[in-house]
Structures are given as structure tokens and as C-alpha cells.
PLY file of the C-alpha trace (Angstrom):
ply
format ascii 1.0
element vertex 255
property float x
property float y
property float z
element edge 254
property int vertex1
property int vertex2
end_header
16.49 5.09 -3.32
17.47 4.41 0.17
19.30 7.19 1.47
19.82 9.58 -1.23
19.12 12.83 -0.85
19.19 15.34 -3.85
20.36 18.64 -3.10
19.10 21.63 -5.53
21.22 24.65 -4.89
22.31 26.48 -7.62
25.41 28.19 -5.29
28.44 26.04 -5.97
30.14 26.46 -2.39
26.94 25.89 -0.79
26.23 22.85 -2.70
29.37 21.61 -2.15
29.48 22.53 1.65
25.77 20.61 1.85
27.07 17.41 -0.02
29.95 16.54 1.95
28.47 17.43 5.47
25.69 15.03 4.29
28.17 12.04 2.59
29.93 12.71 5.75
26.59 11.87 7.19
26.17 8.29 5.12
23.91 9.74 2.43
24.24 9.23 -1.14
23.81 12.91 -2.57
22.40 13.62 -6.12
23.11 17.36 -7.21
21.43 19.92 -9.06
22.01 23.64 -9.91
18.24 24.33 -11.08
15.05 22.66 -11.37
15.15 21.08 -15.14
18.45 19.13 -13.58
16.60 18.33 -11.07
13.41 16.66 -13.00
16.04 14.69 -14.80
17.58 13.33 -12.06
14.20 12.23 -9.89
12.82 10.88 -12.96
15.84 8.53 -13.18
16.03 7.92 -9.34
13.40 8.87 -6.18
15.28 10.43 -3.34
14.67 9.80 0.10
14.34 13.29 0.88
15.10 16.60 -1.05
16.89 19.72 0.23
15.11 22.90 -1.93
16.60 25.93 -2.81
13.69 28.56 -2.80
15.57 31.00 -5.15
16.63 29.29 -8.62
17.69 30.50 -11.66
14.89 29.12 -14.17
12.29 28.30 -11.86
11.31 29.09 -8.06
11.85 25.90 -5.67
7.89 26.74 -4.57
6.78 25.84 -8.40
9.00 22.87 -8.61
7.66 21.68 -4.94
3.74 21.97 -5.85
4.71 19.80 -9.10
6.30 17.37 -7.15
3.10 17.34 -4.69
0.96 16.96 -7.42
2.33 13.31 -8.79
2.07 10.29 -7.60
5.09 9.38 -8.17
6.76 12.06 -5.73
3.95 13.37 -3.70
5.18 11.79 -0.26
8.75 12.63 -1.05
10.30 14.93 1.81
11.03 18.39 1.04
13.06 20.90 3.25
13.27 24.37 1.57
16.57 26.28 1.88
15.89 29.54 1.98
17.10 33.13 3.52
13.15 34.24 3.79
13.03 34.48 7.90
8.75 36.26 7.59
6.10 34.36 9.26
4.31 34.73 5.68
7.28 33.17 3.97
7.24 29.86 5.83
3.32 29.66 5.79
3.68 30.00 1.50
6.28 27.96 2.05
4.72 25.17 4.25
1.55 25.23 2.16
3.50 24.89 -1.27
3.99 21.24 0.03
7.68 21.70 2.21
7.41 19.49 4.97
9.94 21.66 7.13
11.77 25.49 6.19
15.45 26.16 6.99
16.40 29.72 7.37
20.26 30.31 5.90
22.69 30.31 7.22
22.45 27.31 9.44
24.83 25.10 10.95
25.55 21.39 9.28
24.57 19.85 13.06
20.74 21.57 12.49
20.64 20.56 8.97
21.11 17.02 10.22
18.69 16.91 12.95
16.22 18.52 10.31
16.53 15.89 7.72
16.11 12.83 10.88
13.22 14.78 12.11
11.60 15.32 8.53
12.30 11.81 7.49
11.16 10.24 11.19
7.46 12.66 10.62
6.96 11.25 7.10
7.74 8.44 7.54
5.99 6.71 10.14
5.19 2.72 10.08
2.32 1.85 7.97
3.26 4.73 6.51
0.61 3.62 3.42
-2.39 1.97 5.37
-5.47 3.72 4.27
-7.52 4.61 7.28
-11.47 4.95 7.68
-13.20 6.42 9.97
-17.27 7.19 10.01
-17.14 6.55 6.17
-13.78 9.53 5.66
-11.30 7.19 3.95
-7.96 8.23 3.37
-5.35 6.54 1.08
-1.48 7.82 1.30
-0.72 5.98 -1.37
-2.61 7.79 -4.18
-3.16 11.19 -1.58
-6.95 10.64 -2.59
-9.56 10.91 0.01
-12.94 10.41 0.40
-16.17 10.63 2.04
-19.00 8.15 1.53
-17.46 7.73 -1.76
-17.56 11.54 -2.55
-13.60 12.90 -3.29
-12.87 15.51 -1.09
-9.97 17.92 -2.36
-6.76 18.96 0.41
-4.37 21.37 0.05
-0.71 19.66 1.15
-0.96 20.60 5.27
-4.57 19.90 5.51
-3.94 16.27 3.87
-1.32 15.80 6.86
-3.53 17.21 9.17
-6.14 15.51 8.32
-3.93 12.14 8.46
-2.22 12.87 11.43
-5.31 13.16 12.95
-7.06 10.02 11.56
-4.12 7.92 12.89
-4.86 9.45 16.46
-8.22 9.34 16.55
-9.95 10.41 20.43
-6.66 12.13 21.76
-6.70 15.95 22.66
-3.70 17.58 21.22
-3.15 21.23 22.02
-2.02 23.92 19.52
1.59 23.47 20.33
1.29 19.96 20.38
-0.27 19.76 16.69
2.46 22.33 15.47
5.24 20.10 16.69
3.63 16.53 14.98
2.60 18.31 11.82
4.60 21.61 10.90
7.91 20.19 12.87
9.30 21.46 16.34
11.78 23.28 14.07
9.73 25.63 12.23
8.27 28.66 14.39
4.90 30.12 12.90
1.99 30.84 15.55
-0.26 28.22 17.40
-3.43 30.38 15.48
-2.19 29.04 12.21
-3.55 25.92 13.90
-7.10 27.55 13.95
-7.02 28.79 10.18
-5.91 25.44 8.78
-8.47 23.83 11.10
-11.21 25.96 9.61
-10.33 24.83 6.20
-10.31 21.51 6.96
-13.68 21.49 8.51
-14.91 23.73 5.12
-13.78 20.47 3.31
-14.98 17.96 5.52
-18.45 19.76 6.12
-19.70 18.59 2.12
-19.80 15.15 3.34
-20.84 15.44 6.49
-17.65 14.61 8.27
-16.90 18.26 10.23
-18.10 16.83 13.13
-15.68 14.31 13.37
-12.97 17.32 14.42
-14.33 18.64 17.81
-12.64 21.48 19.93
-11.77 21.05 23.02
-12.42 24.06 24.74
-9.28 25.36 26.48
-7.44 22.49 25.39
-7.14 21.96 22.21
-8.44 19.72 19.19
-9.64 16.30 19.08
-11.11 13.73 16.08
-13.84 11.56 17.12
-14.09 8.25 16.77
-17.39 8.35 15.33
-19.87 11.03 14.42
-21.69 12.69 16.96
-25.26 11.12 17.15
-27.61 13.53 16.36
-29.75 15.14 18.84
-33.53 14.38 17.80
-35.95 14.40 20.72
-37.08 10.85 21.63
-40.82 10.13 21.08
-42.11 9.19 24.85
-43.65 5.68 24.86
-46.41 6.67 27.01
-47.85 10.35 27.38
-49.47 11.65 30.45
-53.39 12.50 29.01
-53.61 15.84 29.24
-56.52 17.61 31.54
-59.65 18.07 30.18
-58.83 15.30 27.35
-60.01 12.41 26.88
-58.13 9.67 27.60
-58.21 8.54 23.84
-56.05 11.02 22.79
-53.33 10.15 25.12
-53.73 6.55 23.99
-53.51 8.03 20.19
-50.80 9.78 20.87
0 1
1 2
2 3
3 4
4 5
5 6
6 7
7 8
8 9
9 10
10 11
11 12
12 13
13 14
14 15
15 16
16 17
17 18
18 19
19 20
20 21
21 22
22 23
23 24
24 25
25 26
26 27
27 28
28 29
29 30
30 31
31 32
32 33
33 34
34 35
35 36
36 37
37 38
38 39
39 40
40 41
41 42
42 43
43 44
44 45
45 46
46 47
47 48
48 49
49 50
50 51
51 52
52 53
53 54
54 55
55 56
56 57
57 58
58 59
59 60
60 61
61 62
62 63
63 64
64 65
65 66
66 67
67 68
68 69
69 70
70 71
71 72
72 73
73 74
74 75
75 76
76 77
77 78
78 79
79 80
80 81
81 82
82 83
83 84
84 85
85 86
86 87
87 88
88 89
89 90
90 91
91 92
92 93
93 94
94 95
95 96
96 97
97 98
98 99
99 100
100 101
101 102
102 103
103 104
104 105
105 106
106 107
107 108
108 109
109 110
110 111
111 112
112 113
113 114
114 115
115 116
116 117
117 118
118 119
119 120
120 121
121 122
122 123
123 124
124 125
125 126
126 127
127 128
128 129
129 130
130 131
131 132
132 133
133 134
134 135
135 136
136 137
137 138
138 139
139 140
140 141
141 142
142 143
143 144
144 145
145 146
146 147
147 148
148 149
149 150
150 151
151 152
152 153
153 154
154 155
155 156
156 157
157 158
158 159
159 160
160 161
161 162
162 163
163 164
164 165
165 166
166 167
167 168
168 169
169 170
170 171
171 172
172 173
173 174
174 175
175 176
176 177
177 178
178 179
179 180
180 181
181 182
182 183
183 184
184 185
185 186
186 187
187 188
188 189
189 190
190 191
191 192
192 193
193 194
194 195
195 196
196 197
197 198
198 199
199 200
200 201
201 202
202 203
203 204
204 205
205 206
206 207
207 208
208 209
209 210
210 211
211 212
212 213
213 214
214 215
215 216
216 217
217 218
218 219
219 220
220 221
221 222
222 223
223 224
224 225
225 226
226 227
227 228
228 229
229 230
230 231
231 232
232 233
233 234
234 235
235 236
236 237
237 238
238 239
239 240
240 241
241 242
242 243
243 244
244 245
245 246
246 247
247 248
248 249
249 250
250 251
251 252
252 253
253 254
């Protein structure tokens, strides 16, 4: 529903405080105190965007965020985990879990809204569900399925928006930073080498159908996906060979 954000927080005063900063805001705000209200409440209406507790007391906002990635139905729902986990390792498991941005309590109601614009601007981006092709790697937002040549290829949640991100910007260098901003969010701070370990899986994935090439580094820049594969590098046959000496001239002819 147009937005409707459902807040899952099992503290009362913080659920509270959230709700009216965000009505305050225009939203509509569905609440939950743990994950099975929660299930009821998106099976009866899909949020716009959902703010995650990461502690919970029946089950951890991480396990309820990988479910959610893993239907159709919600997969490309926004998620924002709310969590007092400040480690570099905690927003990576985090991140990778399928949260499209991390919010470190306690925060202030003004960075909570400029989260949720950002979040919702990033994920949702016009043609938001045109597949894209390139060099026979199709990708389809819709159903999260990709493909190459016709052979599925299996992402984990920030290699799929890598991946897409990418595809939609095909032949532009983007540096480290740059790629950290437009997929992770300007908001969450991990290193620019996570960069290079989620490129390396992606390229692992890719390589099966021949499609690593299509992701080229830039050397001292940064990354950039190609257009089209790389043509490959076989020596071209000479039309006419130069006979050698001491041969006759029918074997430069045969050759």
C-alpha cells in the first residue's frame, strides 16, 4: 500500500516514538511487537517500506528479513534494520541478510526520515521492473530470477543489486565509493574493499555462463560493465604468407 510503513519493534516507547514521528511524516504506520504479528499483517497488506527490529522476542529480524527476500511476494520490499549493533561485521550480516540500509540506535527522527526517502528513492527507481539483457545475462526484478543463455544463475540479496545496478549503467566507471553510495546507501559506513569481495562473488557467479567478463576493472579507478563481451583474442590467419627461404613456393601458396 502506498505509503505505509510497518514498524516491528517490540519496545513500546520506541514504537510509539517511531509511529508518530512517521504519521507526523504522512505515513500510514502498521505495528508489530514480533515477527508472527508481523507475517499477519504483510500478508493482509504490502508495506511500502519496513523498519526492522534486529532483536525480537520469538524470532531475530535477520530470519524474518531472508524470508521476506525469499518470496515473491515481498522480495523488493524495503527493509531498514533497527538495531544497536555499531561492528563493521554486524552491518555486512546485516546488509547481506537482505536490509537495504542499517540504522544504529539511538538516532534522531530527522535521520530516520532522510533514511526511509533515501531507501525508498534507491529501490525504487523508474522502470523499476524492466528486465534488462545484456550479452545474453537477463535479469528480471520482477520474479528476482536471472539468467544466462538460459542457464539460472543464483545471487545472494547485494550481489542481485549489484548486479542490477550495474546492468542499468552499463559502460560507466564507478569508483569504490561511488558503488557504496548507489548500492549499500551513503548512510551506511562499511569499507570500499567490501566492494572487492562482493565483486569477486559476483564474477564466481557470472563466470558459469560465461558472463565475468562483462564486469571489467578499471585499474585505479574503479569498476565498469561492458556493453558487450570482450571479443576474444584468437590470432588472425594471414591471407597471404611470405614463402619461406629455401621453400618452395607451393607451400606458401598451400598455406
Amino acid at each position: 500500500m502506498e505509503n505505509t510503513i510497518l514498524v516491528v519493534e517490540d519496545d513500546p516507547e520506541l514504537q510509539e516514538v517511531l509511529t508518530l514521528n512517521l504519521q507526523n511524516a504522512g505515513y500510514k504506520v502498521l505495528r508489530a511487537s514480533n515477527i508472527r504479528q508481523a507475517e499477519a499483517l504483510v500478508n493482509t497488506t504490502l508495506p511500502q517500506l519496513i523498519l526492522l527490529d534486529w532483536m525480537l522476542p520469538d524470532t531475530p529480524g535477520l530470519s524474518f528479513a531472508r524470508k521476506l527476500r525469499s518470496e515473491s511476494r515481498t522480495m523488493a520490499v524495503p527493509i531498514i534494520l533497527l538495531t544497536g549493533r555499531d561492528g563493521e561485521s554486524d552491518k555486512i550480516t546485516g546488509l547481506e541478510a537482505g536490509a537495504d540500509d542499517y540504522l544504529i540506535k539511538p538516532f534522531s527522527p530527522r535521520e530516520l526520515l532522510a533514511r526511509i526517502k533515501a531507501v525508498m528513492r534507491r529501490c525504487s527507481p523508474q522502470h523499476a521492473d524492466m528486465i534488462v539483457e545484456i550479452a545474453g545475462l537477463r535479469l528480471d526484478p520482477a520474479s528476482r530470477r536471472i539468467t544466462g543463455n538460459g542457464q539460472d544463475i543464483e545471487l545472494g540479496a547485494l550481489e542481485f543489486r549489484m548486479l542490477r545496478f550495474f546492468m542499468t549503467h552499463p559502460g560507466r566507471v564507478y569508483s569504490r565509493a561511488q558503488l557504496l553510495d548507489e548500492i549499500w546507501g551513503n548512510n551506511v559506513y562499511v569499507e570500499e574493499r567490501t566492494v572487492d569481495v562482493h565483486i569477486r562473488r559476483l564474477r564466481q557467479a557470472l563466470e558459469p555462463t560465461g558472463h565475468k567478463d562483462l564486469l571489467e576493472t578499471v585499474r585505479g579507478v574503479g569498476y565498469c560493465f561492458r556493453r558487450e563481451l570482450p571479443q576474444d583474442a584468437t590470432p588472425r590467419i594471414p591471407l597471404m604468407v611470405r614463402p619461406a627461404q629455401g621453400l618452395p613456393d607451393y607451400f606458401a601458396r598451400a598455406a
